[in-house]
C-alpha positions in Angstrom: 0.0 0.0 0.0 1.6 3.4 -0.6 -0.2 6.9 0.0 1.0 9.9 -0.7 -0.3 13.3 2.1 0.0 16.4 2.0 -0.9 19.3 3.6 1.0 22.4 5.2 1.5 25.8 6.7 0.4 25.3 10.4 0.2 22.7 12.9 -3.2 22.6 12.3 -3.0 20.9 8.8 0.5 19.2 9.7 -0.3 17.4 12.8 -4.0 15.3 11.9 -1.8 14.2 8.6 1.0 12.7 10.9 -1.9 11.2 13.2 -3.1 9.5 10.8 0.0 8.1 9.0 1.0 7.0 13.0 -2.3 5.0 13.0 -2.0 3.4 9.5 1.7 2.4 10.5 0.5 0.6 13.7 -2.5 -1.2 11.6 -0.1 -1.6 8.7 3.6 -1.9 9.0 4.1 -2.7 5.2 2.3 0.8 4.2 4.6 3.4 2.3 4.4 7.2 2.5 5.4 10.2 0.7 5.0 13.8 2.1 4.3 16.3 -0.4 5.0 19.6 0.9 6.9 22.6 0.8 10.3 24.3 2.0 9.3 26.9 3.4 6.5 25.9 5.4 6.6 24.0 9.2 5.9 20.3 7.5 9.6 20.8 5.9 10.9 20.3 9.6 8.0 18.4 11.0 8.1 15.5 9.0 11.3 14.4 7.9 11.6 14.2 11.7 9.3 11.3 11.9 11.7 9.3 9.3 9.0 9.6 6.6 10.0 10.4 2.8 9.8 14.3 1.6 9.4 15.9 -1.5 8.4 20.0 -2.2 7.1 21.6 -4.5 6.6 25.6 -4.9 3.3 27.2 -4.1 1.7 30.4 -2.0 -1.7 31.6 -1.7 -4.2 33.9 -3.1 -4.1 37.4 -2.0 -7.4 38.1 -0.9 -7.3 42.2 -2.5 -6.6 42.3 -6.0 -2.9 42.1 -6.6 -0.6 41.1 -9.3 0.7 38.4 -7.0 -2.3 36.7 -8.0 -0.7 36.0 -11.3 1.7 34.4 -10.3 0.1 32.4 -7.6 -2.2 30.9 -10.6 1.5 30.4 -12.8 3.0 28.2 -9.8 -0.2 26.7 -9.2 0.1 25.3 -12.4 3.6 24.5 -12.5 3.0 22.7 -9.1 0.0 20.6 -11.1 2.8 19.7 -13.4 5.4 18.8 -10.7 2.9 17.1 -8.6 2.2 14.8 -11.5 5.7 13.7 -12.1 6.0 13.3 -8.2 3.3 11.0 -8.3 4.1 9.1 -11.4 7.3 8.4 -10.1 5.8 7.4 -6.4 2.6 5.8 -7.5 0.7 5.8 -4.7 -2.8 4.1 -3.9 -4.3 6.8 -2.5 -3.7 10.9 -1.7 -5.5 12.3 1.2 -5.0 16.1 1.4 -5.3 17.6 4.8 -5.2 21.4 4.2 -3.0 24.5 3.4 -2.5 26.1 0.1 0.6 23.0 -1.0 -2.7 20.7 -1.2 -4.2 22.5 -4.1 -2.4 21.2 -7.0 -0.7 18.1 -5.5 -4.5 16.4 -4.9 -5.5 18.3 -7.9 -2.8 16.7 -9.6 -4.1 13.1 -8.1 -7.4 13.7 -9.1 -6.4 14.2 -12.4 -4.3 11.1 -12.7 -7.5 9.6 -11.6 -5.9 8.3 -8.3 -8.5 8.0 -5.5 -8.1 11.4 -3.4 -9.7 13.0 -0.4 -9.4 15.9 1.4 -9.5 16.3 5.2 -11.6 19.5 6.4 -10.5 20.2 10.0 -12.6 23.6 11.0 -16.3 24.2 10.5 -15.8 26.5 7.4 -13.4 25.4 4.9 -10.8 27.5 2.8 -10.5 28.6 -0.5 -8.6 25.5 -1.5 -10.9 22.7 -0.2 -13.6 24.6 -1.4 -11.7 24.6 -5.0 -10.6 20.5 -4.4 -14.1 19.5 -3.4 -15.8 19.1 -7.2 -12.6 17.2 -8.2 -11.9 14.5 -5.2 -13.1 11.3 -4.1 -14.2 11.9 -0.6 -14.7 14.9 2.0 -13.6 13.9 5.5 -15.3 16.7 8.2 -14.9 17.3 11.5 -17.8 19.4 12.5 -21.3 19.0 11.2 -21.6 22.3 10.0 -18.8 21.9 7.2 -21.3 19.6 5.3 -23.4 22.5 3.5 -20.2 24.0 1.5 -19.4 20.6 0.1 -21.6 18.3 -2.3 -23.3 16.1 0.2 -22.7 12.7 -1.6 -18.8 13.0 -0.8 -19.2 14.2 2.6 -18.1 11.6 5.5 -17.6 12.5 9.4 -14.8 11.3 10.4 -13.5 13.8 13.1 -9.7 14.5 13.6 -7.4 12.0 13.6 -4.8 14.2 16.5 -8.1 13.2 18.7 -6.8 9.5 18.9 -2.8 10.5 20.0 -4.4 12.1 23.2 -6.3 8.9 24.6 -4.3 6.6 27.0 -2.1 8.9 27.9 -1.0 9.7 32.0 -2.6 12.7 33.5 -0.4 12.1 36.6 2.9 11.9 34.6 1.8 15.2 32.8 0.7 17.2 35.6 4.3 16.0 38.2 5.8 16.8 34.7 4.6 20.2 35.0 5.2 21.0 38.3 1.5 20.8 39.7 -0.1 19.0 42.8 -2.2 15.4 42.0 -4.6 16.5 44.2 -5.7 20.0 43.5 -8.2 20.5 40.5 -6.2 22.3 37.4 -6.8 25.0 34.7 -4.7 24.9 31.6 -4.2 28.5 30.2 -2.9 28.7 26.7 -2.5 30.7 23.6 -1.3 28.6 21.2 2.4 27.3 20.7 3.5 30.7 20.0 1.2 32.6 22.5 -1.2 35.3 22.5 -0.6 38.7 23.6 -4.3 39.3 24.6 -4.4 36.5 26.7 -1.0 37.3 28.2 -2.0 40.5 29.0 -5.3 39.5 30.7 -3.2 36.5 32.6 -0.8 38.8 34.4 -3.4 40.8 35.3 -5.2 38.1 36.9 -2.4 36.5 38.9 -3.2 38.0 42.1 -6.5 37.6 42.1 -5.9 33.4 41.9 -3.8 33.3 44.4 -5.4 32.2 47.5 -8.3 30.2 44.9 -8.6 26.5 45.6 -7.1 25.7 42.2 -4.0 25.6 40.3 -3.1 27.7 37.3 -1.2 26.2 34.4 -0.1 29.0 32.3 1.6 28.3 29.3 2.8 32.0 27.4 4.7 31.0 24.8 8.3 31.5 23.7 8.5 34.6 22.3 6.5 36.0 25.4 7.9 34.1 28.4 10.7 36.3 30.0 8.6 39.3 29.6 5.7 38.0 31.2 8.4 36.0 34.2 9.3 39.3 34.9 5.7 41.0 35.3 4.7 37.7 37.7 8.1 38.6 39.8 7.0 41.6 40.1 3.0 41.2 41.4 4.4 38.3 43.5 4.1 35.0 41.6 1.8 32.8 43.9 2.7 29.1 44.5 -0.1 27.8 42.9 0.4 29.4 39.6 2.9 27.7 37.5 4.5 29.2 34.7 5.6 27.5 31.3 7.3 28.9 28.1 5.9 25.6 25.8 4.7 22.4 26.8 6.2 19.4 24.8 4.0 16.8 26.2 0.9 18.3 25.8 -1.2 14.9 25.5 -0.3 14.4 29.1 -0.5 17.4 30.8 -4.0 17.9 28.9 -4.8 14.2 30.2 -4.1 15.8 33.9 -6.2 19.3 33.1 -9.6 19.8 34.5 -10.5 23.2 32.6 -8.5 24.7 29.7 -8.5 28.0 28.3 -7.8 28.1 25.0 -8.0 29.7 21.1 -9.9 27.3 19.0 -8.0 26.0 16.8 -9.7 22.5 15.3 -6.6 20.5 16.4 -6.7 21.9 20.2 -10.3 21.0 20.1 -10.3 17.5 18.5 -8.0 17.5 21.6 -10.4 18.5 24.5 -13.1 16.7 23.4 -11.8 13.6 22.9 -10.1 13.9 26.5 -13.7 15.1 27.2 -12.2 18.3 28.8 -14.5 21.7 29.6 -13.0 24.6 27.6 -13.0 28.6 28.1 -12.7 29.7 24.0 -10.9 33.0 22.8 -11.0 32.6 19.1 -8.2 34.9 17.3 -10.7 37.0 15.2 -6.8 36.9 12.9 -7.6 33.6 11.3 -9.7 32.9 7.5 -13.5 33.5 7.4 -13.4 34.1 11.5 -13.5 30.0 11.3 -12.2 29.6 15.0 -15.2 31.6 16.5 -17.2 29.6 14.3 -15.3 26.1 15.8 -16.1 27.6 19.2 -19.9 27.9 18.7 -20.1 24.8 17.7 -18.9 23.5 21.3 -20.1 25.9 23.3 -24.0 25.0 21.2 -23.3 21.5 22.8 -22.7 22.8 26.2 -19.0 21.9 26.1 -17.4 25.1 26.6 -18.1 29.1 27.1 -16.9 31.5 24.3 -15.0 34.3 25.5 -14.4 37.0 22.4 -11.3 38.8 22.4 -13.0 42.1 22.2 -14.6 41.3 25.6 -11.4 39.6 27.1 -10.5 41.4 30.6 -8.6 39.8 33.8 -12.1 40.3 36.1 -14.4 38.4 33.4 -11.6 35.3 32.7 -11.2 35.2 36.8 -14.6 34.9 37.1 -15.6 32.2 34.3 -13.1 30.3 35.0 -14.2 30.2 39.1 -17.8 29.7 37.4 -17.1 26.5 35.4 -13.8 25.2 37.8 -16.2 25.7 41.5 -19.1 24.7 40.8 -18.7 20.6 40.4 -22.7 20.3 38.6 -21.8 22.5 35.7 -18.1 20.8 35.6 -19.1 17.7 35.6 -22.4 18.7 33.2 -19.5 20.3 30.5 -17.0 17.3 31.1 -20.1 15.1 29.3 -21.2 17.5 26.7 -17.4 17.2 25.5 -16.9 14.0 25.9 -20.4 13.0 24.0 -18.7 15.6 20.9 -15.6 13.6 20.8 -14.0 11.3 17.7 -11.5 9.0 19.8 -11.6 6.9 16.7 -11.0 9.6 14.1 -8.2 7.8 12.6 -9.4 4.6 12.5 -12.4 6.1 10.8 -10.1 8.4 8.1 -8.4 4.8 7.5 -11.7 3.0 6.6 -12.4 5.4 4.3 -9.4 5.1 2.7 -9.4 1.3 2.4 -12.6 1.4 1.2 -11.8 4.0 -2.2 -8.7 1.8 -2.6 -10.8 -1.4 -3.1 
């Protein structure tokens, strides 16, 4: 069996595709895999990493505001349709299973055109401009929210969820939380702004140090690397309470999630293929930065289910994050209410479910 991935940019597009190629390698240890991506983008260090084969080709996005770059985003488009073919050729896979960012437009396009079986992996509730383009040429249309279905043609659409959802079951909440420093005992709130942080929620974090200290909780607050010292220094300065810990980047994330009782978080679809899976009650900030406001849009579709609050970033202070969080974190009926409403909207068989469909258009 060999199948050919791509997808690239983010995290968020990089890390289901490795999910999944983990899962087919543990059902399948004579499956082959080739990478398409690009140079310049994080899959470039994030796969050869995991010892699977790499190729790139050269592609960047449409501006969204008419500009001559368009012109020459549609001239490498179509010289990455060409190189994309003789990638393929040359690999001749069974399958291509695109799972987002602008490198997946003329590699599966490519595919689909070589009449290989193809699919694309929609991660957020509103898909981009390039699924939106691959969806009249592929095979199937894996979703992970509900609400994706009505931008694609409904007789390719399957529900498979997100295949990171599987990597985060089984794993030690009481290795992750000694790992981070925090009591065993004591309930937990992860605070995060994404592996790079967010200066919002920075700012409304330090603010709110010295009101948690004293709460009967711990704080988990993870800033970021480019935002760490800086915000060290501004805890030193308020008086850093024992019961707040203070992190620059978590690396085993799966754990220390595994450990977490409340999380505040963007929402990202990977982070919240994540929580729900782990069946974890979330505090939202969507960055109102991203495409199509699709992370607000992610949000809403948890906190419809009772899962988790939405907390715009416009509305964001230190007084209303203390005080939701003491809301959901205090009060064990509307915790343990939340913890099922996620748990009931998690995939902990997304691979396995991507993989099916796969076998099945390979038949």
């Amino acid at each position: 069996m060999k199948i050919a991935v791509s997808g690239g940019g983010t995290g968020g597009h990089i890390y289901p595709a490795l999910a999944l190629i983990r899962e087919i390698q543990k059902e399948n240890d004579q499956a082959e895999f080739l990478y398409i991506g690009t140079n310049n983008g994080l899959e470039s260090k994030l796969v050869p990493r995991e010892n699977i084969s790499f190729k790139s080709i050269h592609i960047t996005g449409f501006k969204r505001k008419l500009s001559f770059e368009n012109v020459k985003t549609i001239w490498r488009f179509l010289k990455g349709v060409r190189d994309s073919k003789k990638i393929l050729k040359e690999f001749k896979p069974d399958i291509v299973i695109g799972t987002g960012g602008y490198v997946c437009g003329p590699v599966v396009y490519a595919a689909a055109k070589l009449h290989i079986p193809t699919i694309i992996h929609e991660q957020n509730s509103v898909p981009g401009l390039t699924n939106k383009f691959l969806s009249r040429y592929v095979s199937k249309i894996a979703i992970c929210f509900d609400e994706a279905k009505e931008f694609f043609p409904k007789d390719k659409v399957v529900f498979t969820g997100n295949p990171r959802a599987s990597e985060v079951i089984g794993t030690d909440g009481i290795k992750g939380r000694l790992s981070a420093g925090l009591s065993t005992t004591e309930p937990c709130v992860l605070i995060v702004g994404g592996s790079r942080g967010a200066r919002p929620i920075n700012e409304a974090v330090i603010k709110a140090i010295p009101e948690f200290a004293g709460k009967p909780y711990q704080v988990l607050y993870v800033t970021g690397e480019v935002h760490y010292e800086d915000v060290k220094k501004e805890a030193e300065l308020i008086g850093n309470p024992k019961n707040v810990v203070i992190k620059p980047f978590i690396h085993n994330m799966p754990e220390v999630l595994a450990g977490t009782d409340l999380v505040v978080a963007r929402a990202g679809a990977t982070t919240l293929a994540e929580l729900t899976s782990l069946g974890i009650p979330s505090i939202l900030i969507p960055s109102p930065y991203v495409t199509n406001n699709h992370q607000e849009k992610n949000a809403r579709s948890l906190s419809s289910h009772g899962a988790a609050q939405v907390l715009l970033e416009k509305d964001l202070t230190s007084v209303v994050l203390v005080k939701e969080i003491d809301r959901i974190l205090l009060n064990k009926d509307i915790l343990k209410e939340m913890k099922q409403k996620s748990r009931e909207m998690g995939v902990p068989d997304s691979a396995v479910r991507l993989y099916k469909v796969m076998r099945n258009l390979m038949k």
